[in-house]
C-alpha positions as CSV (number, residue, x, y, z in Angstrom):
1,X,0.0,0.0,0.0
2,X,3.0,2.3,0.8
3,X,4.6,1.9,-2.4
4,X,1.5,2.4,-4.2
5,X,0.6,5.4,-2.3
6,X,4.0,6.8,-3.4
7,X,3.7,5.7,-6.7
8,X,0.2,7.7,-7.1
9,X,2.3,10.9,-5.7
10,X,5.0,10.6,-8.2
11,X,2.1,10.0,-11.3
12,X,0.3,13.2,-10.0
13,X,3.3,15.8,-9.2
14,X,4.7,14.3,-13.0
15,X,0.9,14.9,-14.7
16,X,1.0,18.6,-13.0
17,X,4.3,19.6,-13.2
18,X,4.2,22.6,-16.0
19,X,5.9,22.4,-19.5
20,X,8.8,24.3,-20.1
21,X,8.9,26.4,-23.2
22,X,12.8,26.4,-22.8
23,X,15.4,24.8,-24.4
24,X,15.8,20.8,-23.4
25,X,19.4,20.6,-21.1
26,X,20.8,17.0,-22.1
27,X,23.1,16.0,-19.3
28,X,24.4,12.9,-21.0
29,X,28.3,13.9,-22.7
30,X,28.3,10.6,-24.5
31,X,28.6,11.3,-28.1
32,X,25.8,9.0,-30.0
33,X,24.3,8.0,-31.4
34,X,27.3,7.7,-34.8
35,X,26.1,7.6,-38.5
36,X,27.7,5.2,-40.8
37,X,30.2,7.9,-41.5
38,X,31.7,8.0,-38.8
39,X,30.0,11.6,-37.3
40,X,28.8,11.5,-33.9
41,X,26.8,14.1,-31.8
42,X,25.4,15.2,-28.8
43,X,22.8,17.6,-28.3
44,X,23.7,19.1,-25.4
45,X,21.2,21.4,-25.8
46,X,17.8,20.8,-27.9
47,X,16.3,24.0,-29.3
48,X,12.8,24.9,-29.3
49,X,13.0,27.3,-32.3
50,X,12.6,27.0,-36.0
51,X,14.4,24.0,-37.0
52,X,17.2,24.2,-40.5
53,X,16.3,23.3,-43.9
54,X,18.6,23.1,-46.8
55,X,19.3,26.5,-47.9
56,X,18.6,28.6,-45.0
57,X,20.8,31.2,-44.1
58,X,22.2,30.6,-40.3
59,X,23.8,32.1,-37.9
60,X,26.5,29.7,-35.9
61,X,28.6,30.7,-32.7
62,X,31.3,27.4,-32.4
63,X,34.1,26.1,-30.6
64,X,36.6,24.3,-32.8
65,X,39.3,21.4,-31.0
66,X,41.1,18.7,-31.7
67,X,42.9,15.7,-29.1
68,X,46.7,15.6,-29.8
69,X,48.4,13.1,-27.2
70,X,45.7,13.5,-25.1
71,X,45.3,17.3,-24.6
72,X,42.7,18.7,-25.6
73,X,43.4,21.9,-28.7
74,X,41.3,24.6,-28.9
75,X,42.2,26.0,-32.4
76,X,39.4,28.5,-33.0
77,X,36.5,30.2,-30.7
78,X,33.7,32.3,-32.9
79,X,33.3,34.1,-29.6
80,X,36.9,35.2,-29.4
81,X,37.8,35.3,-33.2
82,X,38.6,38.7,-35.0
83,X,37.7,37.0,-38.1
84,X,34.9,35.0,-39.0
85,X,35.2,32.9,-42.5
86,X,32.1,33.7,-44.2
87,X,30.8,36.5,-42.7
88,X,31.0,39.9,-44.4
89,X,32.2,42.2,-42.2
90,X,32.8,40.3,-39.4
91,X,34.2,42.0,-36.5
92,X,35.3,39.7,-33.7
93,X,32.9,37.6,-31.4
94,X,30.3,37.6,-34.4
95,X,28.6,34.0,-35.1
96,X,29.7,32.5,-38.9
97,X,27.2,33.5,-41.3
98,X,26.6,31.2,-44.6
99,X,24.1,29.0,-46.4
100,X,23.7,25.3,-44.6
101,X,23.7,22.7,-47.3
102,X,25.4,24.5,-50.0
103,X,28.8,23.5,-49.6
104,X,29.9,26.5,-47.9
105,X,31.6,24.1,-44.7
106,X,33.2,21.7,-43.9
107,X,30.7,18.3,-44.8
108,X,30.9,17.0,-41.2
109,X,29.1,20.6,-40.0
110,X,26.9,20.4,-42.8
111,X,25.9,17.2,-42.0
112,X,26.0,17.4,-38.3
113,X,24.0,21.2,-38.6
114,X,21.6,19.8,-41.4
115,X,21.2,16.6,-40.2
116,X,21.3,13.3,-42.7
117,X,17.5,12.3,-42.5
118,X,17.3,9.4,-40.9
119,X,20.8,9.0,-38.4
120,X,21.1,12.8,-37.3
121,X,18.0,15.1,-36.7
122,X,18.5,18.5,-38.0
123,X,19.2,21.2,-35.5
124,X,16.6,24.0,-33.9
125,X,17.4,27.5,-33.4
126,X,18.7,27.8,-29.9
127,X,20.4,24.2,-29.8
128,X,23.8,23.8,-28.8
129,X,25.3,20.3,-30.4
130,X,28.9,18.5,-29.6
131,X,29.9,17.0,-33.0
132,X,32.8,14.6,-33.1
133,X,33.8,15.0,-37.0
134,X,36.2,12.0,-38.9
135,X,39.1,13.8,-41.2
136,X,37.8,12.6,-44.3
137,X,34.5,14.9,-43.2
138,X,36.8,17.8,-42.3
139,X,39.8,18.7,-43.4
140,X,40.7,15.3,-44.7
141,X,44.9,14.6,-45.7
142,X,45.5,18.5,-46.7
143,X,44.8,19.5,-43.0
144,X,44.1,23.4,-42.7
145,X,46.2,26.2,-41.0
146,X,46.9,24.7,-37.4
147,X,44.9,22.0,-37.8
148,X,47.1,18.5,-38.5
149,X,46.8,16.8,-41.9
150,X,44.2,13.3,-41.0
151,X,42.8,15.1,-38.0
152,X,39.7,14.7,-36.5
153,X,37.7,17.3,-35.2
154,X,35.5,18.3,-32.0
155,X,33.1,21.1,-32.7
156,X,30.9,22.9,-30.1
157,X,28.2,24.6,-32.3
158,X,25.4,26.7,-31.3
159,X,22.6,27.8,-33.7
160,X,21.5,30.9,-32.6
161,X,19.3,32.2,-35.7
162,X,18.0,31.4,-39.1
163,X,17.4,33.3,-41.8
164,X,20.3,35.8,-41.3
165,X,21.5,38.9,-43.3
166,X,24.5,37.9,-45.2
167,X,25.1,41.3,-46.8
168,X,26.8,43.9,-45.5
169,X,25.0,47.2,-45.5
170,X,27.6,48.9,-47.6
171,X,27.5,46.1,-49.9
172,X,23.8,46.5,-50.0
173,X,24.1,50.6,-50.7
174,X,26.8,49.5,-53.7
175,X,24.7,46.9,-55.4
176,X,21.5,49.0,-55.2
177,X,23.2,52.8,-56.0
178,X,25.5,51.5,-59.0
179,X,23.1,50.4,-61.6
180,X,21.1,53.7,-60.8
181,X,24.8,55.8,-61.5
182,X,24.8,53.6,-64.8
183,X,21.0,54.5,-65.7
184,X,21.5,58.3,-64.9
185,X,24.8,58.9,-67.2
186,X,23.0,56.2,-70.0
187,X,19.8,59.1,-70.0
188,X,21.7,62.0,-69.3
189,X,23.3,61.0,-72.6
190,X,20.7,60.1,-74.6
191,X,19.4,63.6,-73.4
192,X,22.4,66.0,-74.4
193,X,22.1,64.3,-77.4
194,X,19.0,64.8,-78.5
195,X,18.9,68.6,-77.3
196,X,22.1,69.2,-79.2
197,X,24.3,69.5,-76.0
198,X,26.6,66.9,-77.0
């Protein structure tokens, strides 16, 4: 009777406890599950927001590492950087900017970002993922800057928005102001031409 009586508690307080509309907090640090590739994750964190699609613009704050002899490398920190690959004017602690699934990364973040469909869900704005990437989805035998040729990689990667301005706003102002130069002369031509100003 006791243990049923305590059982009945636990059901109740777990029917009226309220849902949280914040992000999931994993506590596991085991990286799994790993897709035939190789990858592995861990969502350390599982977002509640708008969830990636092929093509979307993101926005991506990331911790980049690597194990050599058993110490742990930190070879790049988005939060720290003073420059971002991919973003246009990037000044330091800005997220990488780019569009997931187009080849822009490296295919072990596209992948691990995107997800694979059926091995690794996509990620949701606001989730923070642990991706253990293989060489051959990094930087493969070439390696890259400090990063050893055959390396594998440990990334930290936090989505923090989708859908993200990749223009700066000068490079808007040129884009939009330089075909209006090129109208104006073209006219103003045409017009001291035709008034016999030419």
């Amino acid at each position: 009777k006791i243990l049923l009586l305590i059982s009945l508690q636990i059901t109740a307080i777990a029917a009226f406890a309220p849902i949280s509309s914040t992000p999931v907090v994993v506590t596991t640090t085991i990286l799994g599950p790993t897709a035939a590739n190789g990858l592995a994750y861990n969502d350390v964190v599982v977002g509640d927001g708008q969830e990636v699609s092929k093509g979307d613009s993101v926005s991506i704050h990331y911790i980049g590492s690597y194990s050599d002899g058993g110490e742990t490398v930190e070879f790049e920190n988005s939060r720290s950087a003073s420059v971002n690959r991919g973003v246009v004017g990037a000044t330091e602690g800005m997220p990488i900017v780019f569009f997931i699934g187009k080849g822009k990364v490296i295919p072990g973040w596209e992948e691990g970002i995107l997800g694979n469909g059926n091995e690794i869900p996509p990620m949701k704005v606001g989730g923070k993922r642990t991706l253990e990437i293989p060489a051959d989805l990094a930087y493969g035998s070439e390696g890259r800057g400090v990063i050893p040729a055959n390396q594998d990689l440990t990334f930290d990667v936090e989505l923090m928005d989708i859908g993200v301005q990749t223009e700066s706003i000068i490079s808007q102002a040129f884009r939009l102001a330089v075909p209006g130069v090129f109208g104006f002369l073209i006219l103003n031509s045409i017009y001291l031409y035709v008034t016999g100003q030419a």
